[in-house]
Biotite code that builds the C-alpha atoms (Angstrom):
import biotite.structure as struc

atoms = struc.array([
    struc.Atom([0.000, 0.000, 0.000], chain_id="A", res_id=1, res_name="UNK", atom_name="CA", element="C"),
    struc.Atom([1.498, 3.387, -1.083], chain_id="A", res_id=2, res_name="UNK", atom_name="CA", element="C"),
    struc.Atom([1.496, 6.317, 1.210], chain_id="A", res_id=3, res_name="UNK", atom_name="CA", element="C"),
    struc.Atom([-0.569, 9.311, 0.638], chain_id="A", res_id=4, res_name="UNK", atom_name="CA", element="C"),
    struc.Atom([0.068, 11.687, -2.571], chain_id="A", res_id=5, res_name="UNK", atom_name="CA", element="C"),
    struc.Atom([1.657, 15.015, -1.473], chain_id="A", res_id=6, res_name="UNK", atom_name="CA", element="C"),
    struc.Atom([-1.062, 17.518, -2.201], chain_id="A", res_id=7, res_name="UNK", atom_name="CA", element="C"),
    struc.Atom([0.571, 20.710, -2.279], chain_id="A", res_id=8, res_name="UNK", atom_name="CA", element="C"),
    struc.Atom([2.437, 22.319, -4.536], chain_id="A", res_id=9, res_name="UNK", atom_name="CA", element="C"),
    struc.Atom([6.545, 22.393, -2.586], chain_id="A", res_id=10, res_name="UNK", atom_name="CA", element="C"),
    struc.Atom([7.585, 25.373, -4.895], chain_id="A", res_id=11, res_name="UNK", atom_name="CA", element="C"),
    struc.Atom([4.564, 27.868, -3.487], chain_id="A", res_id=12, res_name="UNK", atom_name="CA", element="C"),
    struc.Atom([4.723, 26.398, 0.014], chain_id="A", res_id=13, res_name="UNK", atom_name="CA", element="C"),
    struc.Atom([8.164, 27.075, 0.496], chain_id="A", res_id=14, res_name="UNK", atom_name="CA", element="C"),
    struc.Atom([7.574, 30.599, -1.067], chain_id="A", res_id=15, res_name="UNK", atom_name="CA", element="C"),
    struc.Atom([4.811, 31.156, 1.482], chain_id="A", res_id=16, res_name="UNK", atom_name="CA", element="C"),
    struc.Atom([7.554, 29.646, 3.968], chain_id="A", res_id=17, res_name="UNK", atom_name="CA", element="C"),
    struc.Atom([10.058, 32.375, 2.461], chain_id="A", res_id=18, res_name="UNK", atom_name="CA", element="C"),
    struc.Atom([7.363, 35.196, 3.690], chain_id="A", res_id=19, res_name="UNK", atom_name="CA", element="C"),
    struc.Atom([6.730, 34.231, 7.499], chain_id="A", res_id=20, res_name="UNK", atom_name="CA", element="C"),
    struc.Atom([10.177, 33.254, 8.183], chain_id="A", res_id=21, res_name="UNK", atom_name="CA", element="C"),
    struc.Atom([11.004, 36.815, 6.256], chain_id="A", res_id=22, res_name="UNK", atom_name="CA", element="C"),
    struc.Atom([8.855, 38.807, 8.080], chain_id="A", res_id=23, res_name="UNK", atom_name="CA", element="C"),
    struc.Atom([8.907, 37.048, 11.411], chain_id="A", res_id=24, res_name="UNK", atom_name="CA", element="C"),
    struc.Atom([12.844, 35.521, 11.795], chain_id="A", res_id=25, res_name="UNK", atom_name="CA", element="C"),
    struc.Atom([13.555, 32.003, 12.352], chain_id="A", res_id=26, res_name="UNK", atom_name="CA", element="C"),
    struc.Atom([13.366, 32.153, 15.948], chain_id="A", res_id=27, res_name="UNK", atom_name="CA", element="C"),
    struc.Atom([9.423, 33.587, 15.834], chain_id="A", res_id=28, res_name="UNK", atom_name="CA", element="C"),
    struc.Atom([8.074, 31.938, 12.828], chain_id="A", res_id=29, res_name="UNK", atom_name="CA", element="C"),
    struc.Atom([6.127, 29.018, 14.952], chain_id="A", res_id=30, res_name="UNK", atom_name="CA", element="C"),
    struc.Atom([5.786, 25.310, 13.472], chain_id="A", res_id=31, res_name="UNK", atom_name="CA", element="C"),
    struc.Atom([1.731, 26.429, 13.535], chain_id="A", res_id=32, res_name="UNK", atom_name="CA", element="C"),
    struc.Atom([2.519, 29.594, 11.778], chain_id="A", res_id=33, res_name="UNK", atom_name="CA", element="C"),
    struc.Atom([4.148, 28.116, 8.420], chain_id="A", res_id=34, res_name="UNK", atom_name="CA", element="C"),
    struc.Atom([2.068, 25.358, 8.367], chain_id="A", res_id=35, res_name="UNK", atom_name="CA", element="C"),
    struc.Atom([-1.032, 27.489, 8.332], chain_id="A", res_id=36, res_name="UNK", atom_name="CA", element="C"),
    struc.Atom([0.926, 29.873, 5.507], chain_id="A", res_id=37, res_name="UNK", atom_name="CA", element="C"),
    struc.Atom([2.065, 27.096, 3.695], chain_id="A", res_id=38, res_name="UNK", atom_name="CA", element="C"),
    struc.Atom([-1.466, 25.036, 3.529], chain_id="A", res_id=39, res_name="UNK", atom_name="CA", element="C"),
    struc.Atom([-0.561, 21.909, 4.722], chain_id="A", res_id=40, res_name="UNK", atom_name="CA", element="C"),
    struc.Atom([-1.049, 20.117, 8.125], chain_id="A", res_id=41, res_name="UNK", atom_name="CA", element="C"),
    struc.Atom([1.767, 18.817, 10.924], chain_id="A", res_id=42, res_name="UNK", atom_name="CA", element="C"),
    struc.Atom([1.939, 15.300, 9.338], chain_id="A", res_id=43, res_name="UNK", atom_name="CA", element="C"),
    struc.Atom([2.504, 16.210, 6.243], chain_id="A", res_id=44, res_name="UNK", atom_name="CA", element="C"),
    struc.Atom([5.271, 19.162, 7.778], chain_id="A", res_id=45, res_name="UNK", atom_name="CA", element="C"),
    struc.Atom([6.762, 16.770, 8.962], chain_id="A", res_id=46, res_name="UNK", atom_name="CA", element="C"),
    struc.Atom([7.001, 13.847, 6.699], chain_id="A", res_id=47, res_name="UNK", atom_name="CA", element="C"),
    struc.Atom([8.191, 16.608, 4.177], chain_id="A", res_id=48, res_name="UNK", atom_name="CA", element="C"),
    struc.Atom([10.467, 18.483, 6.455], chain_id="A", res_id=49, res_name="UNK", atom_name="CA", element="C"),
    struc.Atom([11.599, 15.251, 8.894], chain_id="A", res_id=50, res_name="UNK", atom_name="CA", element="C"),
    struc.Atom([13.809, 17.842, 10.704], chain_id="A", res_id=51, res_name="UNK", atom_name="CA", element="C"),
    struc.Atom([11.343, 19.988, 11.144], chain_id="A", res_id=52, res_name="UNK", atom_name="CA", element="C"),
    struc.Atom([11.766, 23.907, 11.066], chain_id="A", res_id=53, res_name="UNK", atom_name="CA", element="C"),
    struc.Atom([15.244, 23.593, 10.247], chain_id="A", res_id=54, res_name="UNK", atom_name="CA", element="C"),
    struc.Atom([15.456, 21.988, 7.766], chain_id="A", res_id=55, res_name="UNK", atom_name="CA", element="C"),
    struc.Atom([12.418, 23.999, 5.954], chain_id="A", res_id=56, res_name="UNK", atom_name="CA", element="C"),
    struc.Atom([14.349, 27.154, 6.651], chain_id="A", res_id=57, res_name="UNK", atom_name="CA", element="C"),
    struc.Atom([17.267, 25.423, 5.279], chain_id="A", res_id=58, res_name="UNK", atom_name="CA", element="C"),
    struc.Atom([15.084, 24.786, 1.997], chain_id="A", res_id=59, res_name="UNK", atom_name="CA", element="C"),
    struc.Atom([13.813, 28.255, 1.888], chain_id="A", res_id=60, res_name="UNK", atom_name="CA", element="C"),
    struc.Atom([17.181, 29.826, 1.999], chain_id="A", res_id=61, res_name="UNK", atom_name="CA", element="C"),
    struc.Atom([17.989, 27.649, -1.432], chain_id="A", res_id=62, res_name="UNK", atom_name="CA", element="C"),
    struc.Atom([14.706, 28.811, -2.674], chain_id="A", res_id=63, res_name="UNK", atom_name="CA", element="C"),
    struc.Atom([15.308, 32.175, -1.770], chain_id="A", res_id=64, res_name="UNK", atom_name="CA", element="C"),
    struc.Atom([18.939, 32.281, -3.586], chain_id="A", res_id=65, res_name="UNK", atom_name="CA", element="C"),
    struc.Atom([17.199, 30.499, -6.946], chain_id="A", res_id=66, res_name="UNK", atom_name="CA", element="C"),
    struc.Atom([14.501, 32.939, -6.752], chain_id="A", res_id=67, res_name="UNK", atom_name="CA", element="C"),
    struc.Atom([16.677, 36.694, -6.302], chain_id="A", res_id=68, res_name="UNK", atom_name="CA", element="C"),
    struc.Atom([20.227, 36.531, -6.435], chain_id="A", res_id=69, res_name="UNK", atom_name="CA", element="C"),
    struc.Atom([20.343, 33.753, -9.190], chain_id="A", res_id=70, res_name="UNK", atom_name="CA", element="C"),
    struc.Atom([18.842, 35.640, -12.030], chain_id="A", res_id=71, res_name="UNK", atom_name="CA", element="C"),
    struc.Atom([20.868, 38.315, -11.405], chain_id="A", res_id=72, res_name="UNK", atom_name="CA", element="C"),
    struc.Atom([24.171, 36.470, -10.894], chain_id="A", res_id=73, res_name="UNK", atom_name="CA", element="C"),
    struc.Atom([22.920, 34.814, -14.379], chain_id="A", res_id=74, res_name="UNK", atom_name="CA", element="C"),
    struc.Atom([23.275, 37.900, -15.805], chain_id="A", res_id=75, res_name="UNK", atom_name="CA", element="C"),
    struc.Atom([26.637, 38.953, -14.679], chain_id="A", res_id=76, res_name="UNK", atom_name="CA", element="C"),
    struc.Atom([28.010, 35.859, -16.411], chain_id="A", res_id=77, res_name="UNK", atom_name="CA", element="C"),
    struc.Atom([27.645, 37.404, -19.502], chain_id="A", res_id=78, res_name="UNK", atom_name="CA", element="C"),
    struc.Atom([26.954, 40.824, -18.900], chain_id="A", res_id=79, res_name="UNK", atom_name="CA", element="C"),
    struc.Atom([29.248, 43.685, -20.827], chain_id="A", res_id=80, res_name="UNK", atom_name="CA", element="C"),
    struc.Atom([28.511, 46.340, -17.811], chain_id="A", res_id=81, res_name="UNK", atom_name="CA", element="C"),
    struc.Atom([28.785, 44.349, -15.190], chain_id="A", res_id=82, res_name="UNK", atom_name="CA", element="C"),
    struc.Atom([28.988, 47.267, -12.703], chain_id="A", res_id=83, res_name="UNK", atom_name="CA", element="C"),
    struc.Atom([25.569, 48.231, -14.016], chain_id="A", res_id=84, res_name="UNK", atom_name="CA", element="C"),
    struc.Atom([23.733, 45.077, -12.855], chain_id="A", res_id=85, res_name="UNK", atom_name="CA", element="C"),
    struc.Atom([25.260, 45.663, -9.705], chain_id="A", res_id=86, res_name="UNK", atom_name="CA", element="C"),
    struc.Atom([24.148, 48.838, -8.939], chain_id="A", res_id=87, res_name="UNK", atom_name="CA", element="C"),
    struc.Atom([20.663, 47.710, -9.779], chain_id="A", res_id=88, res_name="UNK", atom_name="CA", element="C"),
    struc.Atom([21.067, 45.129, -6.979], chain_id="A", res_id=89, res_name="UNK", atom_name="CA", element="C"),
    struc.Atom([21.718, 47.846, -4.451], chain_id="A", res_id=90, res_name="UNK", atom_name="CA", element="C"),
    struc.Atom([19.582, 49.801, -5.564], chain_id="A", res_id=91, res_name="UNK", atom_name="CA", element="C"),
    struc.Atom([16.557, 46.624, -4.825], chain_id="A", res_id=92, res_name="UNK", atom_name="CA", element="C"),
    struc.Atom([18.098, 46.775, -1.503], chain_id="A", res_id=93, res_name="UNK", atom_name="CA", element="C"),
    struc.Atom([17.383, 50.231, -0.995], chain_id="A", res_id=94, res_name="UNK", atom_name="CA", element="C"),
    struc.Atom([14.159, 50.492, -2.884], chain_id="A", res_id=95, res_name="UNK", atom_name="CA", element="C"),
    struc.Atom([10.745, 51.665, -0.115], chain_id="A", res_id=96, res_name="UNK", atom_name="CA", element="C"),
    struc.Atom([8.642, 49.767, -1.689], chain_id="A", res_id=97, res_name="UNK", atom_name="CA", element="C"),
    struc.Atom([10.854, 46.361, -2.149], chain_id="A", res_id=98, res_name="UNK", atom_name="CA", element="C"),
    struc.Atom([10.222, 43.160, 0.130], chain_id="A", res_id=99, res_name="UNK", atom_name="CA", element="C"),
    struc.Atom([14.759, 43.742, 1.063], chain_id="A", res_id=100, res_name="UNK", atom_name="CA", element="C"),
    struc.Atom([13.201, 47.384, 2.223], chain_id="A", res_id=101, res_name="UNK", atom_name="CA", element="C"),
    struc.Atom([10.893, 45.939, 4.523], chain_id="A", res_id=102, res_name="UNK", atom_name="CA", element="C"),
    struc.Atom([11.809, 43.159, 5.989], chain_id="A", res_id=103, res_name="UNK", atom_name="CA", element="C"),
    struc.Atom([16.146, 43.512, 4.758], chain_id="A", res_id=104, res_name="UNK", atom_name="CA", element="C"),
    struc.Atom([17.891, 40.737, 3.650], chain_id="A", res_id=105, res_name="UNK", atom_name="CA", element="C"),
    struc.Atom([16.703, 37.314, 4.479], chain_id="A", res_id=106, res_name="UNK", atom_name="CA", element="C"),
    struc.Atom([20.837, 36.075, 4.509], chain_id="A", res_id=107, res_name="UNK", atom_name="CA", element="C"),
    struc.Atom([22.161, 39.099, 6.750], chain_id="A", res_id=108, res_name="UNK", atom_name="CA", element="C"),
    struc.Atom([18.596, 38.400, 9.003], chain_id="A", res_id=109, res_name="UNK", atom_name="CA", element="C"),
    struc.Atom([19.911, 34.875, 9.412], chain_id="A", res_id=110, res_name="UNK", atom_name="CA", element="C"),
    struc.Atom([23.242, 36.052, 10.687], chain_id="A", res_id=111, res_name="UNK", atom_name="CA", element="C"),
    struc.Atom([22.180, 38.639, 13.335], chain_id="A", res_id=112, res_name="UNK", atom_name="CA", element="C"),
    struc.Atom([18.640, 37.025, 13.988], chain_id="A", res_id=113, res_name="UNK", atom_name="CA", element="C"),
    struc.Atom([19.520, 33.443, 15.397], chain_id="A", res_id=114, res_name="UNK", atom_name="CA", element="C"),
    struc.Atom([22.147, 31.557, 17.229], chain_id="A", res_id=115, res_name="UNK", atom_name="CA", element="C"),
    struc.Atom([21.639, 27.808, 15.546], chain_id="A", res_id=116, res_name="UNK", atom_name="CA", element="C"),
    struc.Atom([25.142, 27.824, 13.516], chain_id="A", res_id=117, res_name="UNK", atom_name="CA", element="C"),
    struc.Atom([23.955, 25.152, 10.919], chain_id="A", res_id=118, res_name="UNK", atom_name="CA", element="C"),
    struc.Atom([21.709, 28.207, 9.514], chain_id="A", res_id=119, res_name="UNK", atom_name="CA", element="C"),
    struc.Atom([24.326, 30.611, 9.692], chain_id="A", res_id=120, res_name="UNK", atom_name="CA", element="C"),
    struc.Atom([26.798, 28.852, 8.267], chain_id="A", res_id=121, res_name="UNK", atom_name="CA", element="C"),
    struc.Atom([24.586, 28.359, 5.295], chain_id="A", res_id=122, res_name="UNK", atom_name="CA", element="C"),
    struc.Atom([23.617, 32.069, 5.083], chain_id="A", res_id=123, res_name="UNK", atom_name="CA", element="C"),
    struc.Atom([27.117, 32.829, 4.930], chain_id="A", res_id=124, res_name="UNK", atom_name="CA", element="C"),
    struc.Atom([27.741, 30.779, 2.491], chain_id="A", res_id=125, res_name="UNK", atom_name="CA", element="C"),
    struc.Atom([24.926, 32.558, 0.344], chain_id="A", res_id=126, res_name="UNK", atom_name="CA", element="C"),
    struc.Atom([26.123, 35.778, 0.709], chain_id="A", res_id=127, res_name="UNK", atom_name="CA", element="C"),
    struc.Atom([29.656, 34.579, -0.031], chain_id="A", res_id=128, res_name="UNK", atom_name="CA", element="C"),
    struc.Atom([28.461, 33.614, -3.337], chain_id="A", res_id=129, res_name="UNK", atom_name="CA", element="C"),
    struc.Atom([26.721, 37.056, -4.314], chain_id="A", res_id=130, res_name="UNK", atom_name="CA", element="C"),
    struc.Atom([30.112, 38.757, -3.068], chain_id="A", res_id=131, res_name="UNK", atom_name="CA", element="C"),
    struc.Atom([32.192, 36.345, -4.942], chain_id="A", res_id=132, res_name="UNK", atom_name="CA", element="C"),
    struc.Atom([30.071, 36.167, -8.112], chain_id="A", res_id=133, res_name="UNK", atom_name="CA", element="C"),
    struc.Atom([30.315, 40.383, -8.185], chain_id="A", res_id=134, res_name="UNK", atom_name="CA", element="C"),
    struc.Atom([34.199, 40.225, -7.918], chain_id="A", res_id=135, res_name="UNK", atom_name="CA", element="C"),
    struc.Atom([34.539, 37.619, -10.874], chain_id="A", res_id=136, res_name="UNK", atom_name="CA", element="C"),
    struc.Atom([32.006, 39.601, -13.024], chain_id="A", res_id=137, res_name="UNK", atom_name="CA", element="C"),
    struc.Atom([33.933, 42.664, -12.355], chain_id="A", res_id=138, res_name="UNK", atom_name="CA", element="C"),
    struc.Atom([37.575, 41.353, -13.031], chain_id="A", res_id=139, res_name="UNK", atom_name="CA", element="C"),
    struc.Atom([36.390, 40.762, -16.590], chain_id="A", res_id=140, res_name="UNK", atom_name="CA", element="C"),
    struc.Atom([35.178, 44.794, -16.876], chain_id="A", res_id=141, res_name="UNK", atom_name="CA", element="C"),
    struc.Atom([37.079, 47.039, -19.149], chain_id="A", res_id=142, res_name="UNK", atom_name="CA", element="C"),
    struc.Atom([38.449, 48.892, -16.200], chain_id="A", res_id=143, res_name="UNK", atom_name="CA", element="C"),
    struc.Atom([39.818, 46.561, -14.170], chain_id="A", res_id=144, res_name="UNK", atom_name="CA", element="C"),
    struc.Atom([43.211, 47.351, -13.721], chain_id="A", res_id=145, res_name="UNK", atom_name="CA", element="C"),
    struc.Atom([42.076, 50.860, -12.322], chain_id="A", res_id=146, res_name="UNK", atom_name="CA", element="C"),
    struc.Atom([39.808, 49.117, -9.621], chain_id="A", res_id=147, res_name="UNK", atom_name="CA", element="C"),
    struc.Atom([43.135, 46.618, -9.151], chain_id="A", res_id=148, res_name="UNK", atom_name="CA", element="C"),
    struc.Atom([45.094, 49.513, -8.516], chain_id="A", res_id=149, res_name="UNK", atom_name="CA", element="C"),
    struc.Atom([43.040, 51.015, -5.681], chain_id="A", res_id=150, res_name="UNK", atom_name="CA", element="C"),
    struc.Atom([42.199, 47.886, -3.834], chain_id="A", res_id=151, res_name="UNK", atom_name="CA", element="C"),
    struc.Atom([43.335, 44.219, -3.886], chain_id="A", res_id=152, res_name="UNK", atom_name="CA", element="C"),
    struc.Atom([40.657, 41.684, -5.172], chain_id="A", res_id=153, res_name="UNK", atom_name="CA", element="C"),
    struc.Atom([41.133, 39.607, -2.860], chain_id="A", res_id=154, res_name="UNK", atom_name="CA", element="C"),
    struc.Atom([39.168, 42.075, -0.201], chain_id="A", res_id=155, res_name="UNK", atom_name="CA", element="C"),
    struc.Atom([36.103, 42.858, -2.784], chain_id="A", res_id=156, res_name="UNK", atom_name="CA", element="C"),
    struc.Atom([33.664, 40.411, -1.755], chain_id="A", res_id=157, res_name="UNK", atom_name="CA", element="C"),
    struc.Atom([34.652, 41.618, 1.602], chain_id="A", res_id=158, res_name="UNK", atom_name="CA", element="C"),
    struc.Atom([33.623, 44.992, 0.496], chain_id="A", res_id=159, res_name="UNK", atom_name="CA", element="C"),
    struc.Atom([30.892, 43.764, -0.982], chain_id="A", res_id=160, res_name="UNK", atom_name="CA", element="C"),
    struc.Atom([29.717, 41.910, 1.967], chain_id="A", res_id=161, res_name="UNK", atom_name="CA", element="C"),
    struc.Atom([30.232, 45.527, 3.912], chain_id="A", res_id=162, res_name="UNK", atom_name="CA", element="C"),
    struc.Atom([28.378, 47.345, 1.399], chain_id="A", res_id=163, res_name="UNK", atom_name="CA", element="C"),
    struc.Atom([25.674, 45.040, 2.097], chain_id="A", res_id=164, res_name="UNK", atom_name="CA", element="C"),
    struc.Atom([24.843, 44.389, 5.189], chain_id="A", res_id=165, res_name="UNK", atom_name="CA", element="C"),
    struc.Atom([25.895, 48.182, 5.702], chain_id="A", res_id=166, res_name="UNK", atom_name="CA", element="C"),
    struc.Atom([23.039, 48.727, 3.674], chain_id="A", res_id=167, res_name="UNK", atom_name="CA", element="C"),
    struc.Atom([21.041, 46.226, 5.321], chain_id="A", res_id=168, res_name="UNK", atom_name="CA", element="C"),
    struc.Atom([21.459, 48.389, 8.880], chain_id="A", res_id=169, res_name="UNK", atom_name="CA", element="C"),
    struc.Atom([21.474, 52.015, 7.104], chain_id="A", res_id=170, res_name="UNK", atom_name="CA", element="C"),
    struc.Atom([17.988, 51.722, 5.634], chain_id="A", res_id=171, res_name="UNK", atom_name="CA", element="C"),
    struc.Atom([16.780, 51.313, 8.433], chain_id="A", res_id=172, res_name="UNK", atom_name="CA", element="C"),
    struc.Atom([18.051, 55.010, 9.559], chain_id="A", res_id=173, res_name="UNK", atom_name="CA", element="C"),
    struc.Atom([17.511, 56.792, 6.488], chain_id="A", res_id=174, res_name="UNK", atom_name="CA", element="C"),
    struc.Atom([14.038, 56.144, 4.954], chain_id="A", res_id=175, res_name="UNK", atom_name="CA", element="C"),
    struc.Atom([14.740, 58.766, 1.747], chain_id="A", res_id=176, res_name="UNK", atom_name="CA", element="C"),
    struc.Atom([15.502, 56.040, -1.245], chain_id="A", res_id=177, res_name="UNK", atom_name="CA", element="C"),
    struc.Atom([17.801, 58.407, -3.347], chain_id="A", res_id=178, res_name="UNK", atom_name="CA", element="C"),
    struc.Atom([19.793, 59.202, -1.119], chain_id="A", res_id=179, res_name="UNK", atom_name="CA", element="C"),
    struc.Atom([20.640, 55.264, -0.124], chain_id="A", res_id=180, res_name="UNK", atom_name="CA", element="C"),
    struc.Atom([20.962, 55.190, -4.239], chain_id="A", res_id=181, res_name="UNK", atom_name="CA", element="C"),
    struc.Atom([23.552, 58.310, -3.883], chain_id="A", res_id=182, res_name="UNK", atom_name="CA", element="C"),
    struc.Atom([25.319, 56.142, -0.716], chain_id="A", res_id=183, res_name="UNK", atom_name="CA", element="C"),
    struc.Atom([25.819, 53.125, -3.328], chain_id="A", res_id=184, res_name="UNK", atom_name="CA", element="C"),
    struc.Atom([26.662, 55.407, -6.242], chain_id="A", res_id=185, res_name="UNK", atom_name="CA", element="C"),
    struc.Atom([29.418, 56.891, -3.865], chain_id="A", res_id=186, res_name="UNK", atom_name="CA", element="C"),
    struc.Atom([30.483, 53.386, -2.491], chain_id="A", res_id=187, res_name="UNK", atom_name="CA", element="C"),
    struc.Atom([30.606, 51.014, -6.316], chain_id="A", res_id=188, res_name="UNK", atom_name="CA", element="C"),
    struc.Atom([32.988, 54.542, -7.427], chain_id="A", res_id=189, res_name="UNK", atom_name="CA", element="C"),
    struc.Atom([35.959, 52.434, -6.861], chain_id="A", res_id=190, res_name="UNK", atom_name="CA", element="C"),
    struc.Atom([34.833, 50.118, -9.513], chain_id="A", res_id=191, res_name="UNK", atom_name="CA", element="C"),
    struc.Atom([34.483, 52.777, -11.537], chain_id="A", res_id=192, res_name="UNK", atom_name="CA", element="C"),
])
């Protein structure tokens, strides 16, 4: 006799997932809370998710990367303005009336928000690859050389990860959108 069917579709439940554990951190989202957001009951939580919140929140951090920084990392493979696409990251960061405005940035969240170390070593590992993906895209520019000269590449996703979750903390003290977009303007100059 085969077990029951799964009747929900994983994709949208681990979106929904995405949007409590978003808005309410790993530590508040409740078992009760993303079951209700995702659709499903506790047996089927749990024969989907055998480790339970964890492991979900491990799942929606994947889904999270596939679903944001993936396209955009996509495009840097092959992008002729790199610096461009960049920018335009930032500037979703900073944007009032983007989700990253709101609620900031579901990988920097993980860091400062909980103490379980499995989840923060995966968040790190996110961000490491948004950081690292921006430094390869921009040691093909034209103008590398120049942005060699004024700092090594080895500390760029460094930067990168400072420019981020420096933005991550500064919208949350200045509320005006262009003048975040004139912070990251100032700060990507050295790629310039």
């Amino acid at each position: 006799m085969a077990g029951r069917q799964k009747q929900y579709d994983e994709q949208q439940a681990l979106d929904r997932a995405i949007d409590v554990f978003w808005e309410k951190g790993y530590e508040h989202a409740s078992s009760r809370d993303l079951q209700a957001a995702m659709g499903i009951g506790k047996g089927s939580f749990y024969l989907a998710f055998k480790d339970g919140k964890q492991e979900l929140f491990l799942k929606s951090m994947e889904r999270f990367f596939v679903l944001h920084p993936r396209p955009l990392l996509d495009a840097l493979r092959t992008s002729a303005a790199p610096l461009d696409i960049i920018r335009q990251y930032y500037y979703a960061l900073a944007d009032a009336q983007g989700p990253f405005h709101r609620f900031g940035c579901y990988y920097a969240n993980t860091l400062t928000q909980t103490e379980d170390e499995c989840l923060k070593t995966a968040a790190r590992h996110y961000i490491r690859q948004v950081a690292d993906a921006f430094t390869l895209a921009l040691l093909r520019a034209p103008n590398a050389a120049a942005s060699l000269a004024r700092l090594a590449p080895e500390l760029w996703p460094v930067y990168f990860t400072t420019l981020w979750t420096g933005l991550n903390a500064t919208r949350l003290l200045e509320h005006d959108p262009a003048r975040l977009r004139q912070l990251i303007d100032f700060q990507l100059r050295l790629f310039e």
